[in-house]
C-alpha positions as CSV (number, residue, x, y, z in Angstrom):
1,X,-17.8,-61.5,-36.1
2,X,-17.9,-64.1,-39.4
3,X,-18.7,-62.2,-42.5
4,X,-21.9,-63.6,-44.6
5,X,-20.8,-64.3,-47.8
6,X,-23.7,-65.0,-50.8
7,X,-22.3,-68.3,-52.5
8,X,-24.5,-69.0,-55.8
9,X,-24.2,-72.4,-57.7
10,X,-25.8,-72.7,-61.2
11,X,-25.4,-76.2,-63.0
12,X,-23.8,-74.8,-66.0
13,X,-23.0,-71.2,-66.9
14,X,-20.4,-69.8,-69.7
15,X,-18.3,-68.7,-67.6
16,X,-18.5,-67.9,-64.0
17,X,-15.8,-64.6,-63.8
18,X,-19.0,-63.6,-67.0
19,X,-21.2,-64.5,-64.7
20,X,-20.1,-62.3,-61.9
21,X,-18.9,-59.6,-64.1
22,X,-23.1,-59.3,-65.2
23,X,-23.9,-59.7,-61.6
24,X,-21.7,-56.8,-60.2
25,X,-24.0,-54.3,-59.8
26,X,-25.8,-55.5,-56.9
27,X,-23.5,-56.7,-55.1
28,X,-22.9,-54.8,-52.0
29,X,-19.2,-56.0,-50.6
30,X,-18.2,-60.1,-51.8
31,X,-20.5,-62.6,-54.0
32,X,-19.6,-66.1,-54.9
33,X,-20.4,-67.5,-58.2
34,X,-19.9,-71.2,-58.2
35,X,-20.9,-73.6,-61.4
36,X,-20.9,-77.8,-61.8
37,X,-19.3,-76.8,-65.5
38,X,-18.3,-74.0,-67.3
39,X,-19.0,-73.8,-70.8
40,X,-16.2,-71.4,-71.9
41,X,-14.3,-70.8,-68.7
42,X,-11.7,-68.5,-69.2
43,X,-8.2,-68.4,-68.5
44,X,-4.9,-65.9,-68.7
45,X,-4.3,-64.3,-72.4
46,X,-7.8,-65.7,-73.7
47,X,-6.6,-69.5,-72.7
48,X,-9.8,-71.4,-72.0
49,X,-10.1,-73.3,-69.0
50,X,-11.4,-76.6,-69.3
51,X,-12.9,-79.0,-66.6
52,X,-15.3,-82.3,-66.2
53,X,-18.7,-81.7,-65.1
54,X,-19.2,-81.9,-61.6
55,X,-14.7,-83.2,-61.0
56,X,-13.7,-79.3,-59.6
57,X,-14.0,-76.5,-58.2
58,X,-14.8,-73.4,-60.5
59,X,-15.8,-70.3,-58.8
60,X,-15.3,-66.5,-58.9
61,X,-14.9,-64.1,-56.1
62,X,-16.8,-61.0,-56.8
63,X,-15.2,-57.9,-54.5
64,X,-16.7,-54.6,-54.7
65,X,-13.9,-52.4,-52.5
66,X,-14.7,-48.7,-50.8
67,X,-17.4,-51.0,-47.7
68,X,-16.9,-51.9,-44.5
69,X,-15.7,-55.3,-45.3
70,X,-13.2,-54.9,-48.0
71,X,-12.1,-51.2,-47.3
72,X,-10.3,-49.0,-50.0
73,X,-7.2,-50.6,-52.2
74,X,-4.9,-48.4,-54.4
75,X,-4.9,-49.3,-57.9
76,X,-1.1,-49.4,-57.8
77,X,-1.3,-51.8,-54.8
78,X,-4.1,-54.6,-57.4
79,X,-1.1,-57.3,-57.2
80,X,-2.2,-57.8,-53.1
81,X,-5.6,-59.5,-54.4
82,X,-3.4,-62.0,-56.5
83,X,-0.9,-62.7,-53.4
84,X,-4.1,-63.4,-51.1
85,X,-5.3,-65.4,-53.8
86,X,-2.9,-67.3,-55.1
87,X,-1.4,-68.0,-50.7
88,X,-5.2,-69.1,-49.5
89,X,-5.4,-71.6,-52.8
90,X,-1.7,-72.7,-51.9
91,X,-2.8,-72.9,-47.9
92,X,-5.9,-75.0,-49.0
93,X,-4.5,-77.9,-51.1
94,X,-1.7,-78.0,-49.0
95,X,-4.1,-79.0,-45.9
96,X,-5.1,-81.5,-48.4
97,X,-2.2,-83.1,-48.6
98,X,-0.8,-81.5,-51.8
99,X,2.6,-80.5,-52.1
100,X,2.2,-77.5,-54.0
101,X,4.1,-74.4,-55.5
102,X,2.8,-70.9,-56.7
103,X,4.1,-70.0,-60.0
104,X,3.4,-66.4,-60.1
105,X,1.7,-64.6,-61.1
106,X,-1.9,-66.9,-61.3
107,X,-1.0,-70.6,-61.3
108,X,0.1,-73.2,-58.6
109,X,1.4,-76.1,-59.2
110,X,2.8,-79.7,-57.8
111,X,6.2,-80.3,-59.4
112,X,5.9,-79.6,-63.2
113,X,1.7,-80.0,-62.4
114,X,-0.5,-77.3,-63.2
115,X,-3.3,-77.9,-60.4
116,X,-4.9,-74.6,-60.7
117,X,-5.1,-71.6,-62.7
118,X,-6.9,-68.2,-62.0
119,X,-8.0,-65.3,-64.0
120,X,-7.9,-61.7,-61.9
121,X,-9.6,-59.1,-63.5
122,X,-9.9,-55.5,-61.5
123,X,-11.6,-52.8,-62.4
124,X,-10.3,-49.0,-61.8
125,X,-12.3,-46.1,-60.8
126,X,-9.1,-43.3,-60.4
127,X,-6.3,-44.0,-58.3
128,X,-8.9,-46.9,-56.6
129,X,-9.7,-50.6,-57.1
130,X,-13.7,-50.2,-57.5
131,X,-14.2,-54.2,-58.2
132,X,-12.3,-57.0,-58.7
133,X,-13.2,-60.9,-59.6
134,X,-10.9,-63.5,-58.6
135,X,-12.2,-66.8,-60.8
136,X,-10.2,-70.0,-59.6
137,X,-10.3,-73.6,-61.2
138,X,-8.8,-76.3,-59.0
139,X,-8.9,-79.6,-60.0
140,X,-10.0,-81.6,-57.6
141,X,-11.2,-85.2,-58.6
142,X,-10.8,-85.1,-62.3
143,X,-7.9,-88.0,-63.6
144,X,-8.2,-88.0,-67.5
145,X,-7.7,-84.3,-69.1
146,X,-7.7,-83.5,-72.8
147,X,-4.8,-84.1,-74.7
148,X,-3.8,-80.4,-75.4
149,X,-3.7,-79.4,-71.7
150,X,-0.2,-78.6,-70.9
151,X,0.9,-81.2,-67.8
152,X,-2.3,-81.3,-65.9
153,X,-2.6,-82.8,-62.4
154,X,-5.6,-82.7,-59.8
155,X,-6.1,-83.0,-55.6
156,X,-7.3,-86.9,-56.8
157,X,-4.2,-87.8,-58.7
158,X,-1.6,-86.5,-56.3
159,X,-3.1,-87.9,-52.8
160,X,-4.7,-90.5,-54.2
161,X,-7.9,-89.6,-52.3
162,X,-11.1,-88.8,-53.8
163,X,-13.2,-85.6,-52.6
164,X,-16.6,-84.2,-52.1
């Protein structure tokens, strides 16, 4: 049987792992918090994560672990949500026809490309996961990125297809 999974879209919000982070306490197992742009999206060691309106894909994953659906993870175990993570991103764009690479522990890349970054933050209730959001940026059809991101590539650029 398919799990349900709520998958929430706002225009613009600050940022959507914020956005979840507010929303966790009513969610019962897994949320999705999708935006069009982020207006101070968030990346690894307070890095901001910046995308074109309506170009990619910025969503977070909200988990709440201890159900039926998730089940229990040991805090010690927390790297397993950034392996799923980061192999299901990997799995995706390469079915899109990118050739890409994980750089571990939260970006993938094509060649020297970043393509995608994510930002993992768990919460710990004893020797337990108790919630974790998983916010993931991919750029999909954006071509022209600001000068002072570091060797940025999207899903456009490298197949040379445009996507909806």
């Amino acid at each position: 049987m398919k799990a349900e999974i709520p998958i929430t879209w706002a225009e613009v919000v600050d940022s959507t792992n914020s956005w979840a982070s507010r929303e966790m306490s009513v969610i019962d197992k897994m949320s999705v918090f999708a935006a069009l742009y982020q207006t101070a999206g968030r990346g690894q060691r307070g890095n901001k994560w910046h995308s074109a309106t309506g170009e990619n894909l910025t969503f977070s994953i909200a988990l709440r672990f201890g159900n039926s659906l998730t089940g229990n993870v040991r805090a010690m175990d927390q790297f397993i949500i950034t392996e799923v993570s980061a192999l299901a991103v990997a799995d995706f764009l390469t079915d899109k026809g990118a050739d890409v690479r994980i750089k571990w522990p939260n970006d993938i890349y094509v060649g020297n490309r970043k393509i995608c970054g994510m930002l993992i933050e768990n919460s710990i209730r004893e020797q337990w996961l108790s919630t974790s959001i998983v916010g993931i940026g991919i750029n999909v059809n954006q071509k022209i990125f600001p000068d002072n991101v570091p060797n940025p590539t999207s899903m456009a650029i490298e197949t040379g297809s445009s996507f909806q």
